[in-house]
N, C-alpha and C positions, 0 to 999 in steps of 0.2 A: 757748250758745257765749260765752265768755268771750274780749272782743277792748276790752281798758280804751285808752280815748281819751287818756291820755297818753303814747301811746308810737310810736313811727314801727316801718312791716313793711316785708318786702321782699315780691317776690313768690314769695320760695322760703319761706315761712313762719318766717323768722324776725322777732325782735322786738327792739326797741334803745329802751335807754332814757337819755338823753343828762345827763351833767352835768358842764359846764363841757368841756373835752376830753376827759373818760373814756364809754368809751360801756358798757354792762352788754349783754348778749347773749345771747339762749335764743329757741326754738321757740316758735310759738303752741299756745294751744289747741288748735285746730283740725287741728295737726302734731301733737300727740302723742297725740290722737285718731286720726287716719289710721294711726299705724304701732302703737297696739296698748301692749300691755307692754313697757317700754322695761328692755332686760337690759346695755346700754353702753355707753358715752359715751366714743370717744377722741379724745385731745387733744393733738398732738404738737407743734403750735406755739407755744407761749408763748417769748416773747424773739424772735420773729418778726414781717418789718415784708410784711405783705400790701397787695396791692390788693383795692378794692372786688371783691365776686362771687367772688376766688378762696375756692379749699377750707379752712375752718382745720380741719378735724376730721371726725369720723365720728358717727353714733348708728344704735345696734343696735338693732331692736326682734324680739320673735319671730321676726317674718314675712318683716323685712328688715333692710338697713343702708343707709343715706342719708348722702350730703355734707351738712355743714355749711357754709353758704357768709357770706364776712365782709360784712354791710351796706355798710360802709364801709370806707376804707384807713388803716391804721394798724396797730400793734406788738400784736400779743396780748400782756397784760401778765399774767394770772391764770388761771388753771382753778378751778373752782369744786369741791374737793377732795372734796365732801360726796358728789358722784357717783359717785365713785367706786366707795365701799362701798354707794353707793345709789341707783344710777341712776333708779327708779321715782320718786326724789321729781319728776321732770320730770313724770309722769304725774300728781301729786295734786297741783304746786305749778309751773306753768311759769313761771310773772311773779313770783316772788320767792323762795324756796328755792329754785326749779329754774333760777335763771341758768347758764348754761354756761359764759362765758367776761367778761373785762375788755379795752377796748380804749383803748389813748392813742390817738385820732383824729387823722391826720394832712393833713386835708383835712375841715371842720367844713361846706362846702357841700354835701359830699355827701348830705349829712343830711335838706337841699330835697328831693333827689329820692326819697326814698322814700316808700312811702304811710301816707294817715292813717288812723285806724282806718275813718273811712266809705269809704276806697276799698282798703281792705283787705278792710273786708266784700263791696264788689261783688266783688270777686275770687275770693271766696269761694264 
C-alpha cells in the first residue's frame, strides 16, 4: 500500500498535496483499491467556491459510485481532463497522473486538521 509521507488524507480517503494556496486532490491507494476498476470520474464543480467535507464530484467504479468530498474549502479551479477518456489511470497512477481536481484554498488552517500519513495508516 502506497501512502507517500508528503501529502496530508482525510478520513474519507482522499489525498492533498499543498502548494502555496493551490491544493491538487485525488483518492488514495488504498480508495482505489477498495472500489475496483475505476469506469468514471465526475466533476461538475469547477468555478465553484465549497466548504471543507462538502461533495465536489462522483467516481464510478464497477461495483459502485462514491462522493468525492473537498479536504478543505476553497474554489474548485481545474478537472484533471485526462480522466476523462481515462479514468483507469486513477487505478495505475493515484498520487500523480491520477489527480482529480485543483483547489485555490480558502482557508490554509484547514490543512492542520487533516491526517498525516502515519495516522492515515492507523486508520487504515
Amino acid at each position: 500500500m502506497n501512502i507517500p509521507d508528503d501529502l496530508k488524507y482525510t478520513k474519507d480517503h482522499e489525498w492533498i498535496k499543498v502548494e502555496g494556496d493551490i491544493a491538487t486532490v485525488g483518492i488514495t491507494d488504498y480508495a482505489q483499491n477498495e472500489l475496483g476498476d475505476i469506469v468514471y470520474i465526475e466533476v461538475n464543480t469547477v468555478g465553484e467556491n465549497l466548504e471543507q467535507e462538502e461533495t465536489f464530484g462522483t467516481i464510478e467504479a464497477v461495483k459502485t459510485v462514491s462522493d468525492l468530498f473537498m479536504p478543505v474549502s476553497g474554489e474548485v479551479t481545474e478537472f484533471n481532463d485526462g480522466l476523462e477518456s481515462n479514468p483507469e489511470i486513477v487505478n495505475k497512477d493515484p498520487y500523480n497522473e491520477g489527480w482529480i481536481v485543483k483547489i485555490k484554498m480558502s482557508n490554509l488552517s484547514e490543512v492542520d486538521e487533516l491526517l498525516d500519513a502515519e495516522a492515515y495508516k492507523e486508520t487504515i
